[in-house]
C-alpha positions as CSV (number, residue, x, y, z in Angstrom):
1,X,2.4,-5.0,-1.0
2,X,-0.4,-7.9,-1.5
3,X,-3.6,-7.7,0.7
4,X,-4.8,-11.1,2.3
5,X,-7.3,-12.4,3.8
6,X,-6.0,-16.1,6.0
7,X,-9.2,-18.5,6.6
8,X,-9.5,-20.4,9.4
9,X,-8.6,-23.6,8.4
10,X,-5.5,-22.5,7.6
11,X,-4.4,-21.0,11.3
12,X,-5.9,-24.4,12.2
13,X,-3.0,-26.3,10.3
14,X,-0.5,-24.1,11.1
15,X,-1.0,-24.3,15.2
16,X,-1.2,-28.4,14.7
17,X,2.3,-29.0,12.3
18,X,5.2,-27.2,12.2
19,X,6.0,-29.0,9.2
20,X,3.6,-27.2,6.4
21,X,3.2,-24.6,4.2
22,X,0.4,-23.0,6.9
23,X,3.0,-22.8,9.4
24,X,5.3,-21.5,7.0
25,X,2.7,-18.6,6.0
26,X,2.2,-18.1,9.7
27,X,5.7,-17.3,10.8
28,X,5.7,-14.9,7.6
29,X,3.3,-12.5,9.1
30,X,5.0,-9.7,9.4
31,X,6.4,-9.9,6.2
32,X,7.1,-6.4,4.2
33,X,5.8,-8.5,1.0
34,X,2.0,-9.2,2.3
35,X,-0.3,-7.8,5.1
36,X,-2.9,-9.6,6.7
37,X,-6.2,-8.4,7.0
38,X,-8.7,-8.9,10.0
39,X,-12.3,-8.1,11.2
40,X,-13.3,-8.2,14.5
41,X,-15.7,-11.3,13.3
42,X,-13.0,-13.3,11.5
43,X,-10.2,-12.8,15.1
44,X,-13.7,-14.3,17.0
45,X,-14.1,-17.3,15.2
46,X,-9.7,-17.9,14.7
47,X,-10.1,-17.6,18.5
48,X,-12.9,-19.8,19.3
49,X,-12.0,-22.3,16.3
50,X,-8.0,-22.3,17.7
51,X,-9.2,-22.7,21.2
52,X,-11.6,-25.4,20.4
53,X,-9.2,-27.5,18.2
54,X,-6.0,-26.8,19.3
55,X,-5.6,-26.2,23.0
56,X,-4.2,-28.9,24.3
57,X,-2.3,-29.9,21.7
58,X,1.1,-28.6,23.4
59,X,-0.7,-25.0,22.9
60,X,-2.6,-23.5,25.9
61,X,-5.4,-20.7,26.2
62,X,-2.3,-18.4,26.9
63,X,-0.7,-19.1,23.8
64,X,-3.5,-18.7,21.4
65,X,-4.4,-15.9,23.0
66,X,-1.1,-14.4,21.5
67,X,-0.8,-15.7,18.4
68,X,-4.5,-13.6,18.3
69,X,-2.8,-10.6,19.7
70,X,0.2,-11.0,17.2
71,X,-1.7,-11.0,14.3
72,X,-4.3,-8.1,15.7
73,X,-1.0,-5.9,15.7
74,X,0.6,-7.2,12.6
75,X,-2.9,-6.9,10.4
76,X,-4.8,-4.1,8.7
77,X,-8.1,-4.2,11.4
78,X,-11.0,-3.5,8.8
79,X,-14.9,-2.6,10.0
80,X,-17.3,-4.0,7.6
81,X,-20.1,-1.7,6.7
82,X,-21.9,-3.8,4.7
83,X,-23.0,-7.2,4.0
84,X,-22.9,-9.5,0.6
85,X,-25.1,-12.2,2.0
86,X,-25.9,-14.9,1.2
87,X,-23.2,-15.0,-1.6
88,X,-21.3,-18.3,-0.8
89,X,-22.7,-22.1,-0.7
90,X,-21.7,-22.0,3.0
91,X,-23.2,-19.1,4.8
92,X,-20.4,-19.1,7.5
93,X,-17.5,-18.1,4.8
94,X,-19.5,-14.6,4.1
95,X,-18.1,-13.2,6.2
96,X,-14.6,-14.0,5.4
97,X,-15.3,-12.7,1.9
98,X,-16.8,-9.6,2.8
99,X,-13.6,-8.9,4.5
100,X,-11.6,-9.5,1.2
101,X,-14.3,-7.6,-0.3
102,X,-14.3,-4.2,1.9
103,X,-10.1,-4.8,2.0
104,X,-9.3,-4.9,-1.7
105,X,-7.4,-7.9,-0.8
106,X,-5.3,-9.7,-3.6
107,X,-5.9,-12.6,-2.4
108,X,-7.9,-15.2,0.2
109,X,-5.7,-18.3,1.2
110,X,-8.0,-21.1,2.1
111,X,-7.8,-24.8,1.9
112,X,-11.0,-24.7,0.8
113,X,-10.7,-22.9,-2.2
114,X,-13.9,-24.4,-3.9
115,X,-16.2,-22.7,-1.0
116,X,-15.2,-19.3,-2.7
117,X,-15.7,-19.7,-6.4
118,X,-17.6,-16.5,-5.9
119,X,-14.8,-14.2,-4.5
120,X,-13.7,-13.6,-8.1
121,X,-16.7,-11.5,-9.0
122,X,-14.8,-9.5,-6.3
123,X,-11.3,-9.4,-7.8
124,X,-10.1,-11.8,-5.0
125,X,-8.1,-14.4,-5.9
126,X,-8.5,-17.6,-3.8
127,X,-5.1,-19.7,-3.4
128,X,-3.7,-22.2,-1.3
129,X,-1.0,-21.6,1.3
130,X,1.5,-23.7,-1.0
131,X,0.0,-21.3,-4.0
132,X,0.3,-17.9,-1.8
133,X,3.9,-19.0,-1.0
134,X,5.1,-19.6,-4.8
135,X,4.2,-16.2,-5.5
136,X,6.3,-14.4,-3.1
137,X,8.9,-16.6,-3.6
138,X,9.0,-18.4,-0.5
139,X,8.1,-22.6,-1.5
140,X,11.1,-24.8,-0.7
């Protein structure tokens, strides 16, 4: 079973289209191939990020409020004990890696996969949705 860390930006496009390869990843959550791994920093900022960008948007509070709760019950919760900073060109993605980090994840799916050149002194892959996808078999 793969370990993976989701960023942001990728919960982001998956709320906002139906259509992609983030919403595809999304409705794969509790997949028996993959588990998702969370810190209590990384549900903050999906929950103030989602709530800023995408209530409204035919989502409400409610509703991001449980796609939170669905993947706080679906993930590996993971308390980070130590820090890696400053590691990354943007200082608000260390976090994100110190969770792949302190998980062992396989891999970090991000659309920003440039911001984490770094994560592969750690053993963590970075990949796109679309990238994640091909590897469990799962692009149209």
């Amino acid at each position: 079973m793969y370990q993976v860390v989701i960023d942001t930006n990728v919960l982001v496009a998956a709320l906002l289209s139906n259509r992609g390869t983030s919403y595809r990843l999304l409705r794969l959550v509790d997949d028996h191939r993959w588990r998702i791994n969370l810190s209590v920093p990384l549900a903050f900022e999906y929950e103030q990020t989602l709530k800023r960008v995408c209530t409204g948007r035919a989502l409400s509070g409610s509703d991001i409020d449980n796609v939170i709760q669905f993947l706080c019950a679906n993930a590996n919760l993971r308390l980070i004990f130590f820090l890696w900073r400053p590691l990354l060109p943007d200082p608000k993605d260390d976090f994100v890696l110190e969770l792949a980090v302190e998980s062992r994840a396989d891999f970090l799916i991000t659309f920003n996969t440039r911001d984490f050149v770094d994560a592969v002194r750690f053993g963590v892959r970075v990949l796109s949705p679309r990238e994640f996808l091909a590897i469990i078999a799962e692009v149209p």
